[in-house]
C-alpha positions as CSV (number, residue, x, y, z in Angstrom):
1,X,-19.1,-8.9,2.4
2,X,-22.3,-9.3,0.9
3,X,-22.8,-6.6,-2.0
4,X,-26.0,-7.2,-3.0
5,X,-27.8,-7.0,0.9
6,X,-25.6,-3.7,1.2
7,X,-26.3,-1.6,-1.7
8,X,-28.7,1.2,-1.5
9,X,-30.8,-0.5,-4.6
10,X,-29.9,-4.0,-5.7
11,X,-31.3,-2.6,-9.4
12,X,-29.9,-0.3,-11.3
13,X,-31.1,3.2,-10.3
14,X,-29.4,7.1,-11.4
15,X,-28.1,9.2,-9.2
16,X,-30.7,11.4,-9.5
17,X,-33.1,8.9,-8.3
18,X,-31.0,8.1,-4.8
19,X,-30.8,11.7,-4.3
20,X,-34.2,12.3,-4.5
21,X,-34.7,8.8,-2.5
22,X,-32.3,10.5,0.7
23,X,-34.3,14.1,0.3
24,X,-37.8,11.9,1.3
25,X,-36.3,10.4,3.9
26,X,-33.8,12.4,5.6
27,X,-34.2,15.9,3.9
28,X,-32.1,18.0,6.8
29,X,-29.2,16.1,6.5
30,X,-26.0,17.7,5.3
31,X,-25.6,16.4,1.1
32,X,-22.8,19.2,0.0
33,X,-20.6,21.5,2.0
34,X,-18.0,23.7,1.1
35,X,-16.2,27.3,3.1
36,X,-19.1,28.8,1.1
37,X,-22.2,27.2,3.1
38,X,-24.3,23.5,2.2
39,X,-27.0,22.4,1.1
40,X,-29.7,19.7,2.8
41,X,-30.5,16.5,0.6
42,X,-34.3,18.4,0.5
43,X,-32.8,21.7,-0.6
44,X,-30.2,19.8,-3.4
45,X,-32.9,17.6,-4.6
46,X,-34.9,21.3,-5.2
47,X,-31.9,23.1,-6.6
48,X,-31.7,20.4,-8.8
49,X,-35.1,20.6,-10.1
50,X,-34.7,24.0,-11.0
51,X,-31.9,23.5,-12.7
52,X,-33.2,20.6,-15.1
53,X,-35.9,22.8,-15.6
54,X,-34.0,25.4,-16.5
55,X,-31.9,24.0,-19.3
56,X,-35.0,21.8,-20.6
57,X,-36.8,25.8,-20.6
58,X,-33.8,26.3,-22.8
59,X,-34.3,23.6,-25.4
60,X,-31.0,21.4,-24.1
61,X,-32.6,17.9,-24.5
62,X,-31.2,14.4,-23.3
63,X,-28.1,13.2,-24.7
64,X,-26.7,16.8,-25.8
65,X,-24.1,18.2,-23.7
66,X,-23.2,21.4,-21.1
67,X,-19.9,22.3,-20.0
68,X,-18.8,23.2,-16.5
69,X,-15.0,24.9,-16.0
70,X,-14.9,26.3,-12.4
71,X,-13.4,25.4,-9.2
72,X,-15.2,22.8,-6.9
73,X,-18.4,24.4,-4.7
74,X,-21.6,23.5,-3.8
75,X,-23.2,25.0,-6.8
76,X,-21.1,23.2,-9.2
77,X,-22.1,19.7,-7.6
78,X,-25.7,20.9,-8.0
79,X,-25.4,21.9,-11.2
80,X,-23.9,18.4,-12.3
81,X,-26.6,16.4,-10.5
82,X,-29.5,18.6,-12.1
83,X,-28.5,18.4,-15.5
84,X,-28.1,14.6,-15.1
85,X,-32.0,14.7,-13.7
86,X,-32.6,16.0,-17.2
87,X,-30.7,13.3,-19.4
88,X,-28.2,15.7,-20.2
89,X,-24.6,14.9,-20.4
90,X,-22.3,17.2,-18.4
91,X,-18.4,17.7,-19.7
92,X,-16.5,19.1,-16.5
93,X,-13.4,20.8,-17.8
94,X,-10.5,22.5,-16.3
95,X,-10.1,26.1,-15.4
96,X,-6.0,25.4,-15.6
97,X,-6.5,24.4,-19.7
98,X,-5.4,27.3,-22.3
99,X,-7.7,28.9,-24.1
100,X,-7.3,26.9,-27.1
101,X,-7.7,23.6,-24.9
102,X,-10.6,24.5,-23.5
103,X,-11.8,26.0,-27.0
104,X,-11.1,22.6,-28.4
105,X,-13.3,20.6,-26.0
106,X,-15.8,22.9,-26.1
107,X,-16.4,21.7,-29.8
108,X,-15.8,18.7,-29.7
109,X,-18.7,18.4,-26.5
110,X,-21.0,20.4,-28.7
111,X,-21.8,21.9,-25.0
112,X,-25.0,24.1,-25.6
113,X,-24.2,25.7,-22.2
114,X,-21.2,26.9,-20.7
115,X,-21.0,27.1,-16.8
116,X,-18.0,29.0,-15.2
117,X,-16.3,30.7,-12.0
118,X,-13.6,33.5,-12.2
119,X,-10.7,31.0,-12.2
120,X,-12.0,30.3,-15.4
121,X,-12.8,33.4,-16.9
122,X,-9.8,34.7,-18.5
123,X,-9.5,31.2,-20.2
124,X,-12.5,31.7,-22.5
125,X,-12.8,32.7,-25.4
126,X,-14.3,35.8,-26.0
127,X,-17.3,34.9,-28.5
128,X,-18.2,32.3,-26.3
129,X,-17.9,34.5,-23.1
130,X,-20.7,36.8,-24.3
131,X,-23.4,34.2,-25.1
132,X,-24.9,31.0,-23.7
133,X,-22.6,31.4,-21.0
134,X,-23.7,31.5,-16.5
135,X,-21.3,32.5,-14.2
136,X,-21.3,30.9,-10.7
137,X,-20.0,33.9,-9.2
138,X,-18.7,36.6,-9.8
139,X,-16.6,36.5,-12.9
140,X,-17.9,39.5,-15.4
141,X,-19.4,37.5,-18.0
142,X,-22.4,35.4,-18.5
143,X,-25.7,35.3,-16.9
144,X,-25.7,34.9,-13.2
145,X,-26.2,31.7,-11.9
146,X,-29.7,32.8,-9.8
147,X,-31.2,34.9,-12.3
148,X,-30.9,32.2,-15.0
149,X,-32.2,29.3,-12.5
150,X,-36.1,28.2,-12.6
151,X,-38.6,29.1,-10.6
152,X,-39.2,28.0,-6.8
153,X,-41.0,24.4,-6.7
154,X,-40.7,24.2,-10.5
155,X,-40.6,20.1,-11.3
156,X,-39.0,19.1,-14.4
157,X,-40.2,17.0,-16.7
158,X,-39.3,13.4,-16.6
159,X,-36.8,12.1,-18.0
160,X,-36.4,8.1,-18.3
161,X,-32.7,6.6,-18.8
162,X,-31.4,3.6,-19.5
163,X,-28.0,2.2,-17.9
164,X,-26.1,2.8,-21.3
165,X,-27.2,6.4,-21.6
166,X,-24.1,8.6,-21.5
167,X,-23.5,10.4,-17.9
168,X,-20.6,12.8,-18.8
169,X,-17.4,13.3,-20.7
170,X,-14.2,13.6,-18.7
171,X,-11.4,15.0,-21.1
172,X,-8.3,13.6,-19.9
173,X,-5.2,14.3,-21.8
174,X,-3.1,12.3,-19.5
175,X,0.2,13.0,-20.0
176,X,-0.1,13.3,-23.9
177,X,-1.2,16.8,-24.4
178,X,-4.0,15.8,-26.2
179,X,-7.6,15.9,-24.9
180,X,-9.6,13.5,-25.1
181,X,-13.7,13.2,-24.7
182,X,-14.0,9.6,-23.0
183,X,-17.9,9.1,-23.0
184,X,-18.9,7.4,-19.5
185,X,-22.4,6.0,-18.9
186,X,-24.8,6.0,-16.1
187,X,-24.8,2.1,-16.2
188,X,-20.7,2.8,-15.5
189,X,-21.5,5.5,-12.7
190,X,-24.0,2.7,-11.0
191,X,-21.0,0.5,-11.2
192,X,-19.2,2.9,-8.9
193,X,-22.0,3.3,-6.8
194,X,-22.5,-0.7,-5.8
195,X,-18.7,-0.7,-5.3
196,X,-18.7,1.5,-2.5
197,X,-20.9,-0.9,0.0
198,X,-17.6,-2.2,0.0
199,X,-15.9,0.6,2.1
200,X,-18.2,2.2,4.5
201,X,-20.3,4.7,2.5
202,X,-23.6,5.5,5.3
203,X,-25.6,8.8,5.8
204,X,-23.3,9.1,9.0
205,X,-20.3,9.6,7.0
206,X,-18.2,12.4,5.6
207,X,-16.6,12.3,2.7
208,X,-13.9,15.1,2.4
209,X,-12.6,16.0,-1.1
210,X,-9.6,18.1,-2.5
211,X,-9.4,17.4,-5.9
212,X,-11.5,18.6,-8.6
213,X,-14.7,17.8,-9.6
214,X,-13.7,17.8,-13.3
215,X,-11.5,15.1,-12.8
216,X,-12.7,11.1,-12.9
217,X,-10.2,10.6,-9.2
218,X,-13.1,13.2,-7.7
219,X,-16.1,11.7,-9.1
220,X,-15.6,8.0,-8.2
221,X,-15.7,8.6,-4.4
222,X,-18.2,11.8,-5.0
223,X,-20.8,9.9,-6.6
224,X,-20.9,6.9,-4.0
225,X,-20.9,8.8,-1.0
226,X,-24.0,10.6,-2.1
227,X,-25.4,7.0,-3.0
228,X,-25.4,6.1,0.2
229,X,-27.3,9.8,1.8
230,X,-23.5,10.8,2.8
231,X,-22.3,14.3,3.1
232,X,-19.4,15.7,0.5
233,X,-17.2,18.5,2.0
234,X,-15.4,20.3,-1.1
235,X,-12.6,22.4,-1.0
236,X,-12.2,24.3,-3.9
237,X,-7.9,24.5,-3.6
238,X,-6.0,21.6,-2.2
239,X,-4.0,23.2,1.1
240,X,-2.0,20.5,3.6
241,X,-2.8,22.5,6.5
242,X,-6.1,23.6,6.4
243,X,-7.1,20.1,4.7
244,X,-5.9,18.4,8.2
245,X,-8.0,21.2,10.5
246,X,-11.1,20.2,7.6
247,X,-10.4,16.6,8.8
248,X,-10.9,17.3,12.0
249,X,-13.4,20.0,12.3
250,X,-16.3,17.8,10.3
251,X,-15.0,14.3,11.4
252,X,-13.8,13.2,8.0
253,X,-14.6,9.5,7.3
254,X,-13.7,9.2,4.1
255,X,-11.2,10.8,1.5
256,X,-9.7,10.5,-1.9
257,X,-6.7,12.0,-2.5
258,X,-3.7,11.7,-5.3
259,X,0.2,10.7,-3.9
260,X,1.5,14.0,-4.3
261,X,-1.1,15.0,-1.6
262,X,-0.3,12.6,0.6
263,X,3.4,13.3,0.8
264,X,2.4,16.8,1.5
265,X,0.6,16.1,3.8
266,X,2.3,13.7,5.8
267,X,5.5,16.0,5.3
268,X,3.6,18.8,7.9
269,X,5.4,19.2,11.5
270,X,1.8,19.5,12.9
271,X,0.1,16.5,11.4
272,X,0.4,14.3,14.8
273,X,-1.3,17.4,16.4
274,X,-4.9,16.4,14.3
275,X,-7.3,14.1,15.7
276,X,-8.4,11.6,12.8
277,X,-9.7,9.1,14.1
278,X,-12.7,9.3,12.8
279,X,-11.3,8.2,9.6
280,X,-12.4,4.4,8.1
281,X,-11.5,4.7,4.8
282,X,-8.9,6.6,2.4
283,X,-8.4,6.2,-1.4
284,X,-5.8,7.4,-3.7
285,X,-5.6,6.5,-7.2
286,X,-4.3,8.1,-10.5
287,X,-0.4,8.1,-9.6
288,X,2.1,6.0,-8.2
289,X,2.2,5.4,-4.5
290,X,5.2,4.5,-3.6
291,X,5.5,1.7,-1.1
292,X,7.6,4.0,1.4
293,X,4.4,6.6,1.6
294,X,1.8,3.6,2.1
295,X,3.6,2.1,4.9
296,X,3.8,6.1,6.2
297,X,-0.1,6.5,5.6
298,X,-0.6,3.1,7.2
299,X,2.1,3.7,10.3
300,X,-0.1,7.0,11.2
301,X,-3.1,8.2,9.7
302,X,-6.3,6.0,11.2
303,X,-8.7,3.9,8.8
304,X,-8.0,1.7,6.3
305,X,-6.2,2.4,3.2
306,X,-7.0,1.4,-0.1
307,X,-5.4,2.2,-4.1
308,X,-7.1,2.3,-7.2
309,X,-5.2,1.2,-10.2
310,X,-7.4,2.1,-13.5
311,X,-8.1,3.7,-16.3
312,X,-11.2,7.3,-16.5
313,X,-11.8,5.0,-20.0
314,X,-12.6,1.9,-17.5
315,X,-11.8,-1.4,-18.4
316,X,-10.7,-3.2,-15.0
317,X,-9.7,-2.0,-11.6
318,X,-7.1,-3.6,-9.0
319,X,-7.6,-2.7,-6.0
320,X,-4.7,-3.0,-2.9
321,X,-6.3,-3.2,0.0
322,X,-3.2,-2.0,1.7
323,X,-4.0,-2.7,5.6
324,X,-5.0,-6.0,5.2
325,X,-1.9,-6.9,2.6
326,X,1.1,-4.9,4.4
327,X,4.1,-6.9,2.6
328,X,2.2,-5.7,-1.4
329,X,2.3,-2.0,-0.9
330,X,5.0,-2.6,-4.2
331,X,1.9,-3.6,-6.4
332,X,-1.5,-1.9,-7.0
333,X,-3.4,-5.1,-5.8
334,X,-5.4,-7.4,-7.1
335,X,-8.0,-7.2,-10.1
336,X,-11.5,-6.3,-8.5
337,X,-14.2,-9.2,-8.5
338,X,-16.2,-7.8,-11.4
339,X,-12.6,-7.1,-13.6
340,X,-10.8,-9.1,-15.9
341,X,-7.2,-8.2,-16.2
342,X,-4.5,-9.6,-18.4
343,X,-1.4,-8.8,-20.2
344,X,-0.4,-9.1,-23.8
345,X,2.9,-8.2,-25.8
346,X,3.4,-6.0,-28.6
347,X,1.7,-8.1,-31.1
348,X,-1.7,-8.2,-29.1
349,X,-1.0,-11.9,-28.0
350,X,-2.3,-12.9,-24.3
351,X,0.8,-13.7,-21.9
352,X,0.9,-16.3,-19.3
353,X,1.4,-15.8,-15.3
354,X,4.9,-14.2,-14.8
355,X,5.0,-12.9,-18.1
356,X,5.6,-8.8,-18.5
357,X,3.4,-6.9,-21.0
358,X,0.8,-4.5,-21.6
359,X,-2.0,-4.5,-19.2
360,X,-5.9,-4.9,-20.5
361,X,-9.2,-5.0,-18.6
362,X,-12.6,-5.2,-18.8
363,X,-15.0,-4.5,-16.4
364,X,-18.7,-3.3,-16.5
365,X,-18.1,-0.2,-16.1
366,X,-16.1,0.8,-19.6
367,X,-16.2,4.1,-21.7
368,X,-18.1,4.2,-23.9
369,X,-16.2,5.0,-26.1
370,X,-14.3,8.5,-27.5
371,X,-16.4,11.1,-27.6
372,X,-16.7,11.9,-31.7
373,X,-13.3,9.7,-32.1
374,X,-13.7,6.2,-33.3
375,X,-10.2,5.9,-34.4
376,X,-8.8,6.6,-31.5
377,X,-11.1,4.1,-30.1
378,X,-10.5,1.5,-32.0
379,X,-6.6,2.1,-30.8
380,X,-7.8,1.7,-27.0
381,X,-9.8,-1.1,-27.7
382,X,-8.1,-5.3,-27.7
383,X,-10.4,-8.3,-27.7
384,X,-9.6,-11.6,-27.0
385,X,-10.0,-15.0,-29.0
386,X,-13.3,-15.3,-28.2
387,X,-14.3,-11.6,-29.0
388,X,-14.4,-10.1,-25.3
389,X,-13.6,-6.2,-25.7
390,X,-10.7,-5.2,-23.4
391,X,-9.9,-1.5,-23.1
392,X,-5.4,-1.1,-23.2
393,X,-3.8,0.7,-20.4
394,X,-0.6,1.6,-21.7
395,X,0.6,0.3,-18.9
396,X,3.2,-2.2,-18.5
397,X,2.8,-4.6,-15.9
398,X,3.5,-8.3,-14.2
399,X,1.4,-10.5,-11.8
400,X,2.8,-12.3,-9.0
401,X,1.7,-16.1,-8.0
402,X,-0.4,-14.2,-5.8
403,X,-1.9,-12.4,-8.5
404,X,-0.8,-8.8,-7.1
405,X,-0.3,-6.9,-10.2
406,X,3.1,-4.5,-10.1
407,X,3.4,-1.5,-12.5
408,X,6.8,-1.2,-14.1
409,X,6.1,1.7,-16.3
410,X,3.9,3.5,-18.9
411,X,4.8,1.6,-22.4
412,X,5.5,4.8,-23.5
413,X,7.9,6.2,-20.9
414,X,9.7,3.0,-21.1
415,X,13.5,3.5,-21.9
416,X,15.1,1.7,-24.6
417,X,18.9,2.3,-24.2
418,X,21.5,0.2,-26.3
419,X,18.3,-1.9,-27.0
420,X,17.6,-3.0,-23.8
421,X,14.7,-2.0,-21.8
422,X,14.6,1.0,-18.8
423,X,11.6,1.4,-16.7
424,X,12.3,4.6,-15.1
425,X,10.0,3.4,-11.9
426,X,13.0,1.3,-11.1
427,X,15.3,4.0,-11.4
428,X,13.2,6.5,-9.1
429,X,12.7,4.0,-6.7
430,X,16.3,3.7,-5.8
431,X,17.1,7.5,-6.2
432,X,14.5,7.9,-3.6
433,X,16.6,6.1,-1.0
434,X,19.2,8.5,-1.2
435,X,19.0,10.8,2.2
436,X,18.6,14.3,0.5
437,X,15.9,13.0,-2.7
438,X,12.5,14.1,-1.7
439,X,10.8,14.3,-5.1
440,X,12.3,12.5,-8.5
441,X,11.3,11.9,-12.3
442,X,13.6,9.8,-14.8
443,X,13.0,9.9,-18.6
444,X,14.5,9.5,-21.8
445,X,16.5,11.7,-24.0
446,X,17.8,11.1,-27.3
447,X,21.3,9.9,-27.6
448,X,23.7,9.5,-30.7
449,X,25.2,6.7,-28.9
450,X,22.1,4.4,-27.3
451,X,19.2,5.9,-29.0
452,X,17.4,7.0,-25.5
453,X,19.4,7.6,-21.8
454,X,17.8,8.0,-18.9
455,X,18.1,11.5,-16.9
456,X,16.8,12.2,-13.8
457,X,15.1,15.6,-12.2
458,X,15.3,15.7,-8.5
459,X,13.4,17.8,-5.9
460,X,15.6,18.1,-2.9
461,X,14.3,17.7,0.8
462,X,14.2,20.8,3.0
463,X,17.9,21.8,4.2
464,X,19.7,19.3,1.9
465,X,22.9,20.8,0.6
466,X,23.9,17.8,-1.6
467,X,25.4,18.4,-5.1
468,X,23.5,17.3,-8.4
469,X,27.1,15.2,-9.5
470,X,26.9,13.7,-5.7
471,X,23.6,11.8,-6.1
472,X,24.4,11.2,-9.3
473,X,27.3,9.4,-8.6
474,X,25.7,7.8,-5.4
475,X,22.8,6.3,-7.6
476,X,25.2,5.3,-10.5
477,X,27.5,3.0,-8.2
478,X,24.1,1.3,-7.6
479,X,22.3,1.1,-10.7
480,X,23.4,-1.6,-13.9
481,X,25.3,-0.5,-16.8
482,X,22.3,0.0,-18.7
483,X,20.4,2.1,-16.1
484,X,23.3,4.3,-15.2
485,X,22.5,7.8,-15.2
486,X,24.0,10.2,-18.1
487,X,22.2,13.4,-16.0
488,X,21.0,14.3,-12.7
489,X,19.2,18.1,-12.3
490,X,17.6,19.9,-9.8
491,X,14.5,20.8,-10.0
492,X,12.7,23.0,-7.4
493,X,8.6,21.3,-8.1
494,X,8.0,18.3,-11.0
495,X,5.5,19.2,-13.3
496,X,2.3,17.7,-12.7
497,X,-1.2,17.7,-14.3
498,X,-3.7,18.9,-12.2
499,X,-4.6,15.1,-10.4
500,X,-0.7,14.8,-9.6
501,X,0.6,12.9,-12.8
502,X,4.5,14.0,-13.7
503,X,4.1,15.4,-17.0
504,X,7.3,13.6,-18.4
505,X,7.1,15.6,-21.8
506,X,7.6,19.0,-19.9
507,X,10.8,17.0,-18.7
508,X,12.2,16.3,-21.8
509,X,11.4,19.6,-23.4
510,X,13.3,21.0,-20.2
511,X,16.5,19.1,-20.5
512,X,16.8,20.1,-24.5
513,X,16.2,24.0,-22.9
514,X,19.3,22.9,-20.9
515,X,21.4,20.8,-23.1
516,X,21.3,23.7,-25.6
């Protein structure tokens, strides 16, 4: 396909600017929807007026910050879009984070706003609670959300932006603990946008979302769909069941959603009842897929399906097209026309074809940088020989002669037992063949012996009445010396972070709690 005759600008344009573009030319269409009500692409591109109004009335000027920490709605994707109108930078946070978390990001965003919801509420701190602070519903503190809004028919003043102005700041503490401000740009959101020619995006389609809006997975499908004069139906809690009866009811042509939903999903009785047909596309990123679930997704949900491998700090995508490359749904694809993906080893040096190491990209759309952090920058950054800046994944990976890329493991999570290396994907992969494994997560605890051994926390399918020693011993008759098994637990749900990562620290904490 042709990107450049499909795009819906062939220069770069903001967001702002193809919202307002849709609300002249097909102002009654549906833009936002959620159980709430929706707004029109006329009636968004006038909320979001007010709103950049409002906070330049206030003295927020371009390039300073505002924080949102509330559940997906309509208002909240308003609220986003009209403070980008204004060349302010927006910092979506989590209501899950704990007070001193979301404390913490708070400062470091320097956010001269704070927008919230009830789920939130109880999460801030109090001396920020009573001032500068608007609620978007009812939660007891803060302004309220209309009173605190422009006038009607108010129009901002102009705001001009260049591609390398900074768009927002997505905190992502991964599975580290540790948040981090990754600065993204509008050139980087643009990037997103001209991708999505790729898959379907047009003012006829619906895209249906059920993860947060404070998380990169969310805004990477969000932002293209309403590129293209689409309509974005958010659900402010992820539900199996009522997301399949969503599908349905509005004709869902697009989604993005994270494994963990998926395998819900697919795990419902009823979901052969649902009529998706209207389905072309559906994106998952942010976890691994396992190649078992993919085929399931592909055997009976309609539309294509494609995975995202990357980073929120950018730096290269691969992208499986998984209906049109059935015998790779073991690998996360192939790098993306605009990416440049390679490996290196442990002392930075680029590997050959075949080779396993650490996986670096570049891309055009790259952080950045982190937000107030240049040391922690410089760590993410690795150029090559000629001075090309490559952002590190942390990931360890191999290409095939195809060049398919397949994940082995985080470089951190990697297992080294008796000096030899464990990549606990290969170790889940074969526990999951086991009849009664429905969920598992292997990492490494210390050992007086080896240094690290693996141990393994299981969820059990529904009914199963297998013994932890049982599947233990199944998988260890299997596995090499080396990977053997010194634990096997139960565990009733893996902890996750809010996009569906297993938090393998929580893990590791847990089996010391049990050891003990």
């Amino acid at each position: 396909m042709n990107l450049i005759t499909t795009l819906p600008e062939t220069t770069f344009r903001t967001v702002s600017a193809l919202i307002r573009k849709h609300a002249q030319h097909q102002p009654q269409r549906t833009a936002l929807r959620d159980d709430q009500g929706e707004l029109s692409y006329a009636q968004l591109d006038a909320l979001m007026n007010r709103i950049a109004a409002a906070l330049q009335r206030d003295g927020v000027r371009p390039g300073q910050s505002i924080a949102i920490c509330a559940h997906s709605s309509v208002h909240y994707a308003a609220l986003f879009l009209g403070a980008l109108r204004a060349g302010i930078v927006v910092a979506p946070l989590a209501p899950s984070a704990s007070q001193e978390s979301l404390a913490a990001m708070l400062q470091d965003a320097g956010a001269q706003w704070l927008f919230l919801d009830s789920a939130a509420h109880d999460m801030v701190p109090p001396d920020l609670a009573a001032t500068r602070c608007v609620r978007l519903d009812g939660a007891p503190a803060g302004i309220r959300f209309e009173d605190w809004l422009a006038a009607e028919g108010v129009q901002p003043q102009p705001v001009d932006l260049l591609p390398e102005a900074p768009f927002n700041i997505i905190y992502s503490s991964g599975t580290t603990g540790t948040p981090k401000g990754i600065v993204q740009s509008h050139g980087m959101r643009w990037a997103h946008v001209q991708r999505g020619s790729a898959y379907g995006y047009s003012p006829e389609g619906t895209t249906l979302l059920a993860t947060p809006l404070y998380s990169n997975t969310t805004l990477v499908v969000f932002f293209p769909t309403l590129g293209f004069g689409g309509c974005v139906e958010l659900m402010p809690k992820f539900d199996a069941a009522r997301y399949l009866q969503l599908a349905e009811q509005r004709r869902a042509t697009h989604t993005m959603l994270v494994p963990v939903q998926y395998q819900r999903i697919m795990a419902l009785p009823q979901f052969g009842e649902h009529d998706l047909s209207a389905f072309q596309y559906k994106f998952c990123t942010s976890a691994p897929f396992s190649a078992v679930l993919k085929s399931d997704v592909l055997a009976r949900w309609p539309g294509g399906l494609v995975e995202f491998y990357g980073m929120t700090e950018g730096g290269g995508t691969c992208i499986l097209v998984a209906h049109e490359h059935p015998d790779k749904l073991h690998t996360v694809g192939q790098p993306a026309a605009t990416s440049d993906i390679r490996l290196i080893d442990e002392d930075g040096r680029e590997l050959p074809l075949g080779a396993t190491g650490e996986v670096v990209g570049h891309s055009p759309g790259m952080m950045t940088g982190y937000h107030g952090r240049p040391d922690l920058t410089r760590e993410a950054e690795w150029f090559d020989v000629g001075g090309k800046r490559f952002i590190r994944t942390g990931d360890v990976g191999r290409f095939d002669a195809e060049g398919f890329l397949t994940l082995l493991d985080r470089r951190k999570d990697m297992i080294i037992s008796g000096g030899f290396n464990i990549y606990p994907s290969d170790l889940e992969a074969e526990l999951r063949l086991h009849p009664a494994v429905e969920d598992v997560a292997v990492t490494g605890v210390p050992s007086e012996r080896w240094g690290e051994t693996p141990v393994a926390f299981v969820r059990l399918r529904p009914g199963a009445c297998d013994e932890a020693a049982q599947i233990m011993a199944w998988y260890n008759t299997r596995a090499g010396k080396t990977q053997r098994l010194t634990a096997l637990h139960f565990i009733e749900e893996l902890p996750r972070s809010p996009i569906g990562k297993v938090l393998k620290r929580e893990l590791r904490v847990l089996y010391l709690n049990i050891s003990n």
